[in-house]
LUMDOMAR-425615 format. One line per 3 residues: number of its first residue (from 1); for each residue x, y, z of N, C-alpha, C, O. Coordinates in pm, 1 decimal. Layout:
NUM = X:Y:Z:X:Y:Z:X:Y:Z:X:Y:Z | ...
***
This chain:
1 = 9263.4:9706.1:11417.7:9336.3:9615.1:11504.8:9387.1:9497.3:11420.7:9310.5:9418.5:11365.4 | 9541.1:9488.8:11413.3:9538.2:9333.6:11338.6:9559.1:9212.1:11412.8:9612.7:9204.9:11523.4 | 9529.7:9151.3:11368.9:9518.9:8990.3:11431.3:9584.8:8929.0:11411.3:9638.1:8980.6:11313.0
4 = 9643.3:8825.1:11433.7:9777.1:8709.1:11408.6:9652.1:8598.4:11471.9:9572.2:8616.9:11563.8 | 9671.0:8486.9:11388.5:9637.6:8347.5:11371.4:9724.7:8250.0:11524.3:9832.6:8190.8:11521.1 | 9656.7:8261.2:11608.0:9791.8:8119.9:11694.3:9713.2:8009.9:11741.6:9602.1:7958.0:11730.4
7 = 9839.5:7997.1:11808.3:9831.2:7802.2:11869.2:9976.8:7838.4:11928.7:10081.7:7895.2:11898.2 | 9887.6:7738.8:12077.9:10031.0:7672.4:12139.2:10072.7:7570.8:12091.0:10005.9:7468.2:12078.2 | 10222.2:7589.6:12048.1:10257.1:7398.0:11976.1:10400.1:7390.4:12050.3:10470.8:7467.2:12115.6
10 = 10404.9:7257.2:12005.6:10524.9:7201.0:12097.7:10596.2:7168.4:11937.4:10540.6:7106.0:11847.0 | 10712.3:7220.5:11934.2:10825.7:7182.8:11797.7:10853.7:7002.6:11815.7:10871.9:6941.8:11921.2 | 10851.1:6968.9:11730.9:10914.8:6819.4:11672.1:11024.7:6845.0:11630.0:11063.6:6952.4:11584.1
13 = 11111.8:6697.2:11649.8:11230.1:6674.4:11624.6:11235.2:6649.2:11546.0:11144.7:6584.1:11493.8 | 11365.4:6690.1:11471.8:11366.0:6584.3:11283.3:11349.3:6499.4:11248.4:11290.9:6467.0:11145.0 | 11400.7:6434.5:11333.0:11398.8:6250.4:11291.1:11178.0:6265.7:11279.0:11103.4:6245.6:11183.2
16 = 11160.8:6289.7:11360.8:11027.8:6272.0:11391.8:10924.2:6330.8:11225.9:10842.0:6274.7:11153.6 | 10991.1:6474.7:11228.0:10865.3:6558.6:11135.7:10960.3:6463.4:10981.5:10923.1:6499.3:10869.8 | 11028.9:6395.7:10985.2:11098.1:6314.1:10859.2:11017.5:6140.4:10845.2:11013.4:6064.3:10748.6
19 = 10963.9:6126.2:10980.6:10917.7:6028.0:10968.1:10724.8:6032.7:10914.0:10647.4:5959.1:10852.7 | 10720.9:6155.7:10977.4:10537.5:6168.3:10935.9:10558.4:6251.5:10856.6:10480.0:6345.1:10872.4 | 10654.0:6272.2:10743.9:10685.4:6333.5:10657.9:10678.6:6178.6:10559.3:10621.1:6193.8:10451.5
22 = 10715.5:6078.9:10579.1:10729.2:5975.2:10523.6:10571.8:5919.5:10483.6:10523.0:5905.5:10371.4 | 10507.2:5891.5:10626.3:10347.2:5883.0:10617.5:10302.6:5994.1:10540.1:10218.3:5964.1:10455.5 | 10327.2:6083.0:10544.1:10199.7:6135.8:10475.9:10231.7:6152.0:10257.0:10161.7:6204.0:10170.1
25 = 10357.7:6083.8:10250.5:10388.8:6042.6:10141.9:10290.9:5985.5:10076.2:10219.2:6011.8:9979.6 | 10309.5:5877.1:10173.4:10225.7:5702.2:10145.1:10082.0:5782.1:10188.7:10042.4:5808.0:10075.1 | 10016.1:5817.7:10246.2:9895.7:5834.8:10227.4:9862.6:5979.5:10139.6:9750.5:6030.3:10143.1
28 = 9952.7:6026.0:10076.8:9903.1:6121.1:9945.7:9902.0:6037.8:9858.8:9839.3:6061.3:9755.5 | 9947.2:5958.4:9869.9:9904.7:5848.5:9695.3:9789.5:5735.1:9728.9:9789.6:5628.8:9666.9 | 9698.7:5761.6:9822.7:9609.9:5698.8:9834.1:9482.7:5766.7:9858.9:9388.7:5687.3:9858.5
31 = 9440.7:5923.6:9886.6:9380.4:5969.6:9920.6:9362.7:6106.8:9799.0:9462.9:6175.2:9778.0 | 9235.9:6138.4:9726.5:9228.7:6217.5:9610.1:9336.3:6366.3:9608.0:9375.3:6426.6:9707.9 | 9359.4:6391.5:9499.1:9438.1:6511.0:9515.8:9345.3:6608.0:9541.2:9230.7:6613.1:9496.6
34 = 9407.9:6696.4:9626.3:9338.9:6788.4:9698.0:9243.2:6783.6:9777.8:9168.2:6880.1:9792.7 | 9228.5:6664.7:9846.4:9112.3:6595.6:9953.8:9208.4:6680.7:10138.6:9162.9:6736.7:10238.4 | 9346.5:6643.2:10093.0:9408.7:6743.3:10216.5:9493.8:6811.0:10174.9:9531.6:6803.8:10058.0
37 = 9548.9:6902.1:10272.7:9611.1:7023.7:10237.0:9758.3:6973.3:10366.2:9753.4:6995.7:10487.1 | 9869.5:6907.4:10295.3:9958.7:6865.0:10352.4:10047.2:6984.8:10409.8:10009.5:7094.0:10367.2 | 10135.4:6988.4:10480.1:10234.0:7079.7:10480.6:10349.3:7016.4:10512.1:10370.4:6898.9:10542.4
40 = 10456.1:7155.5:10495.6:10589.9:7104.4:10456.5:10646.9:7042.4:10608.5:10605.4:7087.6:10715.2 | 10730.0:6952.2:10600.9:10811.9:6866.9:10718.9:10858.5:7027.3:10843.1:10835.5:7062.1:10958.9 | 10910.9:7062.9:10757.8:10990.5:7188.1:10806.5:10869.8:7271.9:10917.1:10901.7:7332.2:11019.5
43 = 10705.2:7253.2:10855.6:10621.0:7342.7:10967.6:10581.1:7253.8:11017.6:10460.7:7278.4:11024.9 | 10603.2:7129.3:11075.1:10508.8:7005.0:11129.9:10542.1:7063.6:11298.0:10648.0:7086.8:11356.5 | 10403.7:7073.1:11337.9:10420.7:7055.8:11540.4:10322.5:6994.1:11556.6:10246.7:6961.5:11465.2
46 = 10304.3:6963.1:11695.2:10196.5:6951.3:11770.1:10138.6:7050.1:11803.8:10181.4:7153.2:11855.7 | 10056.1:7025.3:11779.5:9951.6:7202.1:11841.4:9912.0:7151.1:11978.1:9874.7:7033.9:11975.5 | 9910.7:7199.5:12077.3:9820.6:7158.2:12184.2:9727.1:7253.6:12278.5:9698.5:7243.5:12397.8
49 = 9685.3:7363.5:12165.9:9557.2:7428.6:12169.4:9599.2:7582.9:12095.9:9689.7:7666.2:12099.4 | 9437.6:7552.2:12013.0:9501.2:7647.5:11938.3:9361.8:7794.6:11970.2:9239.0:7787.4:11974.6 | 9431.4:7881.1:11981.9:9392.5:8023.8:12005.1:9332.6:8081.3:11925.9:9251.1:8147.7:11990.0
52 = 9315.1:8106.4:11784.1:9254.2:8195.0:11675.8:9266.3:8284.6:11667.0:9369.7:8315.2:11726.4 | 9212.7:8381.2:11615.5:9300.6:8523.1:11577.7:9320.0:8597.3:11721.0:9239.1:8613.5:11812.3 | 9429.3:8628.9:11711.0:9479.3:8709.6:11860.4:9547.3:8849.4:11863.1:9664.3:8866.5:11828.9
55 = 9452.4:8962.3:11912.8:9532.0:9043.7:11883.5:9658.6:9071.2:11858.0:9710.9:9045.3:11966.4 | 9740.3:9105.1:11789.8:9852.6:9132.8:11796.0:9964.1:9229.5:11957.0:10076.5:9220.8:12006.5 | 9877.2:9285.0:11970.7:9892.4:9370.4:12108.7:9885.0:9312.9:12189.4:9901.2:9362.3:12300.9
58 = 9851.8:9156.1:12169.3:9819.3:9120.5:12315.2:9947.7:8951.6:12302.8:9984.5:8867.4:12384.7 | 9969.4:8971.5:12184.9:10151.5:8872.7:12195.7:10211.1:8862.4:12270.3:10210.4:8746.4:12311.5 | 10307.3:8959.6:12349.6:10376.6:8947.4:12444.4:10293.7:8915.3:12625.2:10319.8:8836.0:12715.6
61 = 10206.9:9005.6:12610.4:10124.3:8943.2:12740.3:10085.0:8735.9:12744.9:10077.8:8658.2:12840.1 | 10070.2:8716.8:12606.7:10053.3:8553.4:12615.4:10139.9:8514.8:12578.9:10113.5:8406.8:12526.0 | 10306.3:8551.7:12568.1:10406.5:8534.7:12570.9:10498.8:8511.5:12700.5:10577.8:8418.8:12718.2
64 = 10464.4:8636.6:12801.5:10466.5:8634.7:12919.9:10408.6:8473.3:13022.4:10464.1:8391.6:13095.8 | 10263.9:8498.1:12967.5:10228.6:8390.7:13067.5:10262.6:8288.4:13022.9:10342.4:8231.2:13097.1 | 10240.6:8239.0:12938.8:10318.5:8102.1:12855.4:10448.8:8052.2:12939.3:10464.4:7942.0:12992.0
67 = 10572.7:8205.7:12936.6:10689.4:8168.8:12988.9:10670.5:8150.5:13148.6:10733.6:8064.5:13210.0 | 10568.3:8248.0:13217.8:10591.8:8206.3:13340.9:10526.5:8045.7:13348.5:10603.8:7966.0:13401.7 | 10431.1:8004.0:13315.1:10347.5:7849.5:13296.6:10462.3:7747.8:13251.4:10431.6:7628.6:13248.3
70 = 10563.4:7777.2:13223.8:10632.7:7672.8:13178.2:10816.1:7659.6:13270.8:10908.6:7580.1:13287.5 | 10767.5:7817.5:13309.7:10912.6:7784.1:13400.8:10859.5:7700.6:13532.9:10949.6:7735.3:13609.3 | 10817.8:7657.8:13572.6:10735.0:7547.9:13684.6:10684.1:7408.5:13654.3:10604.7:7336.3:13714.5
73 = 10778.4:7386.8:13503.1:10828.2:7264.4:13468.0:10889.4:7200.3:13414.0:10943.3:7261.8:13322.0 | 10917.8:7092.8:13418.2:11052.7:7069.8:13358.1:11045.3:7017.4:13176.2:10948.4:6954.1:13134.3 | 11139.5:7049.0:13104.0:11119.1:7042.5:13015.4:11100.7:6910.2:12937.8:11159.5:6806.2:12967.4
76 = 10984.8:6928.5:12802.2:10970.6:6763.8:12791.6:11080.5:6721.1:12672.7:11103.0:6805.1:12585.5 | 11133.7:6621.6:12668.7:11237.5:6575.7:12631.0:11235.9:6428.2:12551.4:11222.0:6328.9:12622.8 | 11251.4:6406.7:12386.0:11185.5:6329.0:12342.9:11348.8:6237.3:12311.7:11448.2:6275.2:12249.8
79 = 11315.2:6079.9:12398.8:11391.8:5964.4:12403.2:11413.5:5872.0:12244.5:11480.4:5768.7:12241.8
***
């Protein structure tokens, strides 16, 4: 059976993953190398719960519910 790694995340906006792209500049030159494991601007989200290995077979079923859970609200929209 293979597994895929998830999380529900919510995508960031550029301006946004450019700005804690900025922070985490300034705090890599203050914190030992290799104390964290940064990543690139380009993969920055919010996770807002994350799942762990998930069958693969079972993707589209938590794909499904995801979409029905979210058509019953309105979308969030960053000002």
């Amino acid at each position: 059976m293979t597994t895929i790694r998830t999380f529900i995340a919510i995508d960031l906006p550029p301006d946004v993953k450019a700005a804690l792209a900025d922070v985490a500049a300034t705090l890599g030159e203050r914190v030992p190398r290799g104390a964290v494991r940064w990543v690139r601007p380009e993969q920055m989200h919010l996770t807002l719960r994350f799942l762990g290995d998930t069958p693969a077979d079972r993707l589209p079923t938590l794909a499904d519910a995801l979409d029905t859970l979210a058509a019953g609200h309105t979308p969030l929209l960053c000002a």
